[in-house]
C-alpha positions as CSV (number, residue, x, y, z in Angstrom):
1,X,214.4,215.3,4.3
2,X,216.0,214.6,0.9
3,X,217.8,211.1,1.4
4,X,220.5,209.7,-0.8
5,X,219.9,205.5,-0.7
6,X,222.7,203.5,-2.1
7,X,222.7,199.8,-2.5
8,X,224.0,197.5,-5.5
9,X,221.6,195.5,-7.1
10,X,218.2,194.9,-5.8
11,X,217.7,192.2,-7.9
12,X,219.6,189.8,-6.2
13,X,216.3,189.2,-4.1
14,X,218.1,188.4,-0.7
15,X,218.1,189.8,2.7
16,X,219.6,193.0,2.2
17,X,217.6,193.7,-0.7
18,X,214.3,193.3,1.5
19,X,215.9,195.2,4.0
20,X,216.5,198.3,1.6
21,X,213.3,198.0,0.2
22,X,211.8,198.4,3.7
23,X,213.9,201.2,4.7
24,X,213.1,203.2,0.9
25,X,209.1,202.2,2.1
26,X,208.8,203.5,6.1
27,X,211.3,206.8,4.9
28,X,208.4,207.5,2.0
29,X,205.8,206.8,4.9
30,X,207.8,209.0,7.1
31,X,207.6,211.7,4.7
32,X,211.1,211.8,3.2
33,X,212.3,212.2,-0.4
34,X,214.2,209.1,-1.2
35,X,216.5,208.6,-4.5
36,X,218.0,205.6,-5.0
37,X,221.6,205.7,-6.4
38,X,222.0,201.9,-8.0
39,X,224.2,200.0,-10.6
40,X,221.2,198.6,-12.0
41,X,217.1,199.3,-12.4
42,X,215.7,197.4,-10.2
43,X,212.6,195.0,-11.5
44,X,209.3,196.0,-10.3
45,X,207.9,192.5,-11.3
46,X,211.1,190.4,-9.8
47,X,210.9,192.2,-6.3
48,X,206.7,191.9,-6.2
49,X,207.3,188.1,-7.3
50,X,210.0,187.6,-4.3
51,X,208.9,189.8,-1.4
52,X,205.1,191.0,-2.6
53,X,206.0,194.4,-2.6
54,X,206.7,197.5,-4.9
55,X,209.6,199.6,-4.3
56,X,209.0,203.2,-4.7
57,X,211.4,206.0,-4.5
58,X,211.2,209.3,-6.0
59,X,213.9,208.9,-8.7
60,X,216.6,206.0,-9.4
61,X,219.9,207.2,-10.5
62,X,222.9,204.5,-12.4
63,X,226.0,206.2,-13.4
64,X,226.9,205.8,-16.7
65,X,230.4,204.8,-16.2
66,X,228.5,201.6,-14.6
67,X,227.7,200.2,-17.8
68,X,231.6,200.2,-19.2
69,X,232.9,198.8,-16.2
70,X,230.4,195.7,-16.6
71,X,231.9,194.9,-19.6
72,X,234.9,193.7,-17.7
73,X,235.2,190.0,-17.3
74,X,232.9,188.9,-13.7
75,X,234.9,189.4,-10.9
76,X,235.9,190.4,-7.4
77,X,238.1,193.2,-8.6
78,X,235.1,194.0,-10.8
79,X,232.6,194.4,-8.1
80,X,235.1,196.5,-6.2
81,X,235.3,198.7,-8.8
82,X,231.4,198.8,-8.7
83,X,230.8,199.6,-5.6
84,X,233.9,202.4,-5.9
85,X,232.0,203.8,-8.9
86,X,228.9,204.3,-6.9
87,X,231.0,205.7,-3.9
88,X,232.3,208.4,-6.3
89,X,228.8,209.1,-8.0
90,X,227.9,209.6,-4.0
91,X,230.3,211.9,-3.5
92,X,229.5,213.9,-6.3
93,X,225.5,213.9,-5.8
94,X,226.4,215.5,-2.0
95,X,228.4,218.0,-3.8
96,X,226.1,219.4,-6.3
97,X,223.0,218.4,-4.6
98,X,221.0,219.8,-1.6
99,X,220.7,216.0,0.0
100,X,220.0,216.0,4.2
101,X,221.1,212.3,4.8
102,X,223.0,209.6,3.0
103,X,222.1,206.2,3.9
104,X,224.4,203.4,2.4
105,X,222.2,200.0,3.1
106,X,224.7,197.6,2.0
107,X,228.1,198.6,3.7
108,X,229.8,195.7,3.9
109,X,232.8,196.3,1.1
110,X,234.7,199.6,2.4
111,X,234.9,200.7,-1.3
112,X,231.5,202.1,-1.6
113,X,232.5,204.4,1.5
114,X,235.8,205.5,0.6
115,X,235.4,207.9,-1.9
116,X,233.1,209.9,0.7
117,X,234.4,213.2,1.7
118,X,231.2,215.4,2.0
119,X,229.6,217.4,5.1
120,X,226.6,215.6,4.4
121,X,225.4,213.1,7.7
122,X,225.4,209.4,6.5
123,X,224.2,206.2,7.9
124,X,226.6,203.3,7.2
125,X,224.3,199.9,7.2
126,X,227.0,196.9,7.9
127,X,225.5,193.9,7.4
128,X,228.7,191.8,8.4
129,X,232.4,193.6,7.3
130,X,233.3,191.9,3.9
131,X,236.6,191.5,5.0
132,X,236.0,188.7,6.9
133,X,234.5,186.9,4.3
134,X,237.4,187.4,1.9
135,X,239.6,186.2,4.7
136,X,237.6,182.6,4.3
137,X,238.6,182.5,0.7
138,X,242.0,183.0,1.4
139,X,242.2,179.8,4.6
140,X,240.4,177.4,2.2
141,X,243.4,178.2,-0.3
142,X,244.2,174.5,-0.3
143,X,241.0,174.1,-2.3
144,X,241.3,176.7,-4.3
145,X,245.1,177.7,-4.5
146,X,244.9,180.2,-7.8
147,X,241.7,181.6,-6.6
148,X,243.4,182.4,-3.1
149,X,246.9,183.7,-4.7
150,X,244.1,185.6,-7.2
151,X,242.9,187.3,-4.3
152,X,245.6,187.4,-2.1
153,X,246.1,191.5,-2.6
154,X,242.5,192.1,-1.8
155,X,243.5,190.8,1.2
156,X,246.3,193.1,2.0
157,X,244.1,196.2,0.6
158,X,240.4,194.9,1.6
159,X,241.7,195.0,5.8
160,X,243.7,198.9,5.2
161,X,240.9,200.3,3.5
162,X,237.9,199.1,5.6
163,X,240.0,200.8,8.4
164,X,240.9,204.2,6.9
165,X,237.3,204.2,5.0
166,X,235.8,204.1,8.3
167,X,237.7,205.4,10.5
168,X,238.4,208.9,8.8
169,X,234.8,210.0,8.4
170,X,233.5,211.2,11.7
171,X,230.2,212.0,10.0
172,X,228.9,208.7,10.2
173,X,226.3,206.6,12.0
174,X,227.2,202.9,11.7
175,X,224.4,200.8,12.3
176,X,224.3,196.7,11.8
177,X,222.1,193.9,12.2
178,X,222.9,191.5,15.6
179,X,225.6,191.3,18.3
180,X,227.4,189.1,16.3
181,X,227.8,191.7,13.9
182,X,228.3,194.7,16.2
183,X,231.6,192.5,17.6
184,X,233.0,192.0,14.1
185,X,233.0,195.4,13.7
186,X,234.0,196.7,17.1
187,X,237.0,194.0,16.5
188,X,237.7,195.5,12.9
189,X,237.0,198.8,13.4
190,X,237.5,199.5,17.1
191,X,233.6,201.6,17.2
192,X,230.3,200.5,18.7
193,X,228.0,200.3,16.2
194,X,224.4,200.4,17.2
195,X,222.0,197.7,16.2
196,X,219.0,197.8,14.1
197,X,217.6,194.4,13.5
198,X,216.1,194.1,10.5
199,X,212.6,193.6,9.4
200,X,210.9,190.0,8.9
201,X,208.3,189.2,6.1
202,X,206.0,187.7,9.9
203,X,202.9,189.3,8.9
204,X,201.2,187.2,6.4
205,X,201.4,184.5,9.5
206,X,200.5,186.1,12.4
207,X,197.1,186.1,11.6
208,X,196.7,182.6,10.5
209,X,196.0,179.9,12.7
210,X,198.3,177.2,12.6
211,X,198.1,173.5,13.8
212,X,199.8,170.2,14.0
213,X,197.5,169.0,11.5
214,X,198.1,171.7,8.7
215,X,202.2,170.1,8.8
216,X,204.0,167.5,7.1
217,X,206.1,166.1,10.3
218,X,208.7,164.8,8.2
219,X,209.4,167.9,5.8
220,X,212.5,170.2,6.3
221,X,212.9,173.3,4.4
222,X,215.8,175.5,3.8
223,X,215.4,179.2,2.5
224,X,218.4,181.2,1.1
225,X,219.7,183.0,-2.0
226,X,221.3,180.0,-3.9
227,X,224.7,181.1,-3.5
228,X,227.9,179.8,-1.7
229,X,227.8,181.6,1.1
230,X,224.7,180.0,1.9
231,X,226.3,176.7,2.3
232,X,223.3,174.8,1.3
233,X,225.7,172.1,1.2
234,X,224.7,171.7,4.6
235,X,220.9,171.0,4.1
236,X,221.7,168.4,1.5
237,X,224.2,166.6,3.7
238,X,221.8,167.2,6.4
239,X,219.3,165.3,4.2
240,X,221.7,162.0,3.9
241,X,221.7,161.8,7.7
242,X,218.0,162.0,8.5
243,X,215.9,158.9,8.5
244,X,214.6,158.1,4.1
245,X,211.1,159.6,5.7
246,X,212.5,162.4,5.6
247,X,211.8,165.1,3.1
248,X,214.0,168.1,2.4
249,X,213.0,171.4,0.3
250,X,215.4,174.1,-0.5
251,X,214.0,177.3,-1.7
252,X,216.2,180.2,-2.8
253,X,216.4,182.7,-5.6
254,X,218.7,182.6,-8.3
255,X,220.3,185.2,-10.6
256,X,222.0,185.1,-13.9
257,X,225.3,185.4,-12.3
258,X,227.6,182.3,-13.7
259,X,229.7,181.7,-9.8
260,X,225.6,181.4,-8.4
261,X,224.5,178.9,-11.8
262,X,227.2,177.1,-11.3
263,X,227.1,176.3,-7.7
264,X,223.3,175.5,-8.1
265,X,224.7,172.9,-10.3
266,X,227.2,171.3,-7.8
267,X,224.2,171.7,-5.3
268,X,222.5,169.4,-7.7
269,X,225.9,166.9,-8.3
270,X,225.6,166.7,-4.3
271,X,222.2,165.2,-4.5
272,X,223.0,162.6,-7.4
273,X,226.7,161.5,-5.6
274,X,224.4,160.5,-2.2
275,X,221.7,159.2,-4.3
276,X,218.9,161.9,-2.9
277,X,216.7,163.0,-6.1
278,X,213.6,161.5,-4.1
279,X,214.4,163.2,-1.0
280,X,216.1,166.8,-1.7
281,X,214.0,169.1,-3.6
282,X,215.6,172.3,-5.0
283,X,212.9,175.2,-5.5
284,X,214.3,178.3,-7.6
285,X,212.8,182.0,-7.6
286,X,209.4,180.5,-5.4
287,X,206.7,183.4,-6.0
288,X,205.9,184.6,-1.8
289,X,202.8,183.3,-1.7
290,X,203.8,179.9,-2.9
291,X,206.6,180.1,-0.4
292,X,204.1,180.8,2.6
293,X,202.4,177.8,1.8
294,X,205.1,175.2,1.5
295,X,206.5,177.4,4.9
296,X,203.6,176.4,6.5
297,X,203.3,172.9,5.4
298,X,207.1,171.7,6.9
299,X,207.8,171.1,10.2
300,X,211.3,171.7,10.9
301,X,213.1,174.9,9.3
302,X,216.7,174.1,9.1
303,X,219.9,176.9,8.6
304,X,222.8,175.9,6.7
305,X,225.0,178.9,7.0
306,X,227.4,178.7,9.3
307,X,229.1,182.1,11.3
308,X,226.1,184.2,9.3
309,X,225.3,187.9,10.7
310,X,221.8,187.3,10.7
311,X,218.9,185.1,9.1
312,X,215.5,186.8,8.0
313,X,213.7,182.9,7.2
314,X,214.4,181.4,10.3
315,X,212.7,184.0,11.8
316,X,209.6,183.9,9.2
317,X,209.5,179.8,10.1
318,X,208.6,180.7,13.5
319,X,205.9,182.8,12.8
320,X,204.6,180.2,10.3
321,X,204.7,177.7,13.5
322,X,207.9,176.0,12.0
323,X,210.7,175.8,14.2
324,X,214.0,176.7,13.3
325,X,216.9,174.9,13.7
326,X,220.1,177.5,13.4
327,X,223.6,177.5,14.0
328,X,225.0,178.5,17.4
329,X,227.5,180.8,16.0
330,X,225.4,183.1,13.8
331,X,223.1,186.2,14.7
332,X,220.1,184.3,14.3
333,X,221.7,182.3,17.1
334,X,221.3,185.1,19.6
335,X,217.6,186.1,18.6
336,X,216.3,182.4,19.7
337,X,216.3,180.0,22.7
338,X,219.7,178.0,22.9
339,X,218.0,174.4,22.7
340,X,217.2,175.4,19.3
341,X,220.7,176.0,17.9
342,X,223.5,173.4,17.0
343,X,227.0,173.3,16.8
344,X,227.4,170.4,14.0
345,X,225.7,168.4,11.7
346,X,225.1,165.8,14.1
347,X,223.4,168.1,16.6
348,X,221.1,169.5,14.2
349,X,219.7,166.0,13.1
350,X,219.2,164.9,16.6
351,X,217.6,168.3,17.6
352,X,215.3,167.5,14.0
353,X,214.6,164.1,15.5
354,X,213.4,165.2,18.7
355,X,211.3,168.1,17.7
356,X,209.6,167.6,14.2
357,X,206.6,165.6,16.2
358,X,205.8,168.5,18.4
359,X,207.2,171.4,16.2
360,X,203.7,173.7,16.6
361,X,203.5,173.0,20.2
362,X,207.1,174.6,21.0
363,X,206.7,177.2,18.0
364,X,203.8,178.4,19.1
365,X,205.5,179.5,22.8
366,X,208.0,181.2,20.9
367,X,205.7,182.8,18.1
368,X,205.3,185.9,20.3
369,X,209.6,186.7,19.6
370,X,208.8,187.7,15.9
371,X,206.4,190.5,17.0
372,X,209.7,192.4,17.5
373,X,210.7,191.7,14.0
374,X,207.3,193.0,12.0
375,X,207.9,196.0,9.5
376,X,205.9,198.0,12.0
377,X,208.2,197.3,14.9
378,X,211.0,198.1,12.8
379,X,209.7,201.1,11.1
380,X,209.5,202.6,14.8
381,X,213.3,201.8,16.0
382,X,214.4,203.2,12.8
383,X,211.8,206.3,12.7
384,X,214.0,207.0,16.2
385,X,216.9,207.2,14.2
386,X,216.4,208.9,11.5
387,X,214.5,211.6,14.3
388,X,218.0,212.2,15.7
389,X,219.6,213.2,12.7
390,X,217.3,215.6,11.4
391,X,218.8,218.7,10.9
């Protein structure tokens, strides 16, 4: 099949972006054309550095009109009109070109969507509705009361046109990432949408042996895009409540956008106000195989982010023998036993207390959960898929 990928930004060097490189690698393996329609090139050396791998598709295609609308000062109405722009160019590539699939891997803003009117099958990837997340800007308004007001008719529009985007097309194959997605949706949208976990980077580990000797009982690591969704807030307060043997590493990458500088800043603020510079280490942009190894070396993997669709890392800390500590309410939550969730702060550093001595022993019970999450695994479920709606 010829296959239409659209996705924002693979530089960004997060979960989505693995998970679109993946897809773009088993649809080449599985004999497809794949073009990638994209606001940006995407940099071969950034995504080898941050996932070890080479994305690959026949052609990448930016609209031109992308370029103009950059100019515009950063913002959310910005990015809307982004992903709007790239809906359009969609529509127009399905018009005038003989594609047999769409597949839009980053469906979480309705706008990309919208614009699409074509016979042409797609596959709407929703990795959690964005709707929701503009609805969390709007109840902290107390914080940010001209950000909120700022917002406030995204969030009267956002809600209508996630509805209507969806809703109309009945062309579509909506696919997420966990329950806890699938419910958001089914709540939002009133449709099932089938899960497709995603892929895990579990491989380089599975092959390694592991023991309580190669870790550093008293080292915690985070790993997330440093951004404020993240809420890597969390690890650093985390940090202030564990015993001073306690070590803490947060690893993440970290664009050029100004909102993701300067929260990397307050991150850093945080750690002088509790008086943690010898305790909280911030790691920026970590080359993979550096990241394996400091992985391996920790102990206890810990999850800031509350309410979160899904988590790739606390998945790759299992299969690196470090056990992950995760919030109840999140997708990752529903992928691992209960005893190793929390519900607060509080919880997590007495679950951190009890298990950083015997971390291995327990992780390596559980190591045999991410053999459902290895690209191979994946690249079958979603080889199923894509088998069903080939012409």
């Amino acid at each position: 099949m010829k296959i239409l990928l659209v996705k924002h930004n693979l530089n960004v060097g997060g979960g989505a972006e693995y998970f679109t490189i993946s897809v773009i690698r088993a649809l080449k393996e599985l004999g497809h054309k794949v073009y990638l329609l994209t606001d940006i090139v995407p940099s071969t050396q950034r995504i080898r550095h941050l996932f070890g791998i080479e994305i690959v598709p026949d052609a990448i295609i930016v609209p031109r009109t992308i370029e103009l609308i950059k100019k515009l000062p950063r913002s959310m109405y910005r990015d809307r009109l982004i992903w709007l722009t790239l809906g359009l160019a969609t529509r127009d590539l399905t018009r005038n070109h003989q594609f047999n699939l769409v597949f839009f891997t980053h469906c979480d803003s309705p706008y990309v969507i919208f614009p699409y009117n074509t016979n042409v099958h797609a596959i709407c990837y929703i990795h959690y509705p964005y709707v929701f997340r503009l609805r969390n800007l709007v109840i902290e308004a107390h914080r940010k009361p001209i950000k909120a007001i700022a917002h406030l008719p995204l969030s009267i529009a956002d809600p209508c046109i996630s509805y209507i985007a969806i809703k109309r097309h009945h062309n579509i194959t909506v696919l997420c990432n966990s329950r806890f997605t699938a419910k958001a949706i089914e709540h939002l949208y009133k449709l099932k949408a089938h899960i497709l976990y995603p892929p895990a980077r579990v491989e380089p580990y599975l092959g390694r042996i592991i023991s309580q000797k190669d870790k550093d009982p008293n080292t915690v690591i985070t790993i997330a895009r440093i951004s404020p969704e993240k809420q890597l807030e969390n690890t650093i307060k985390l940090a202030s409540m564990l015993p001073e043997k306690y070590r803490v590493i947060i690893c993440g990458g970290l664009s050029d956008e100004p909102r993701e500088k300067k929260y990397f800043n307050q991150l850093h603020e945080l750690i002088s106000k509790l008086k943690l510079e010898n305790r909280v280490t911030i790691l920026t942009n970590v080359r993979v195989d550096e990241l394996a190894s400091l992985l391996m070396r920790s102990s206890i993997y810990f999850h800031p982010t509350q309410s979160e669709h899904f988590g790739l890392a606390p998945i790759e800390a299992l299969a690196a023998k470090t056990l992950p500590i995760v919030p109840l309410n999140s997708g990752i939550g529903e992928a691992l036993p209960k005893y190793l969730t929390y519900t607060n702060l509080y919880d997590a550093v007495r679950k951190i207390l009890i298990y950083s001595n015997k971390a291995v022993e327990i992780a390596s019970k559980l190591r045999k959960l991410t053999s459902y999450f290895t690209y191979d695994a994946f690249k079958l479920r979603f080889s199923k898929i894509i088998n069903t709606l080939t012409p």
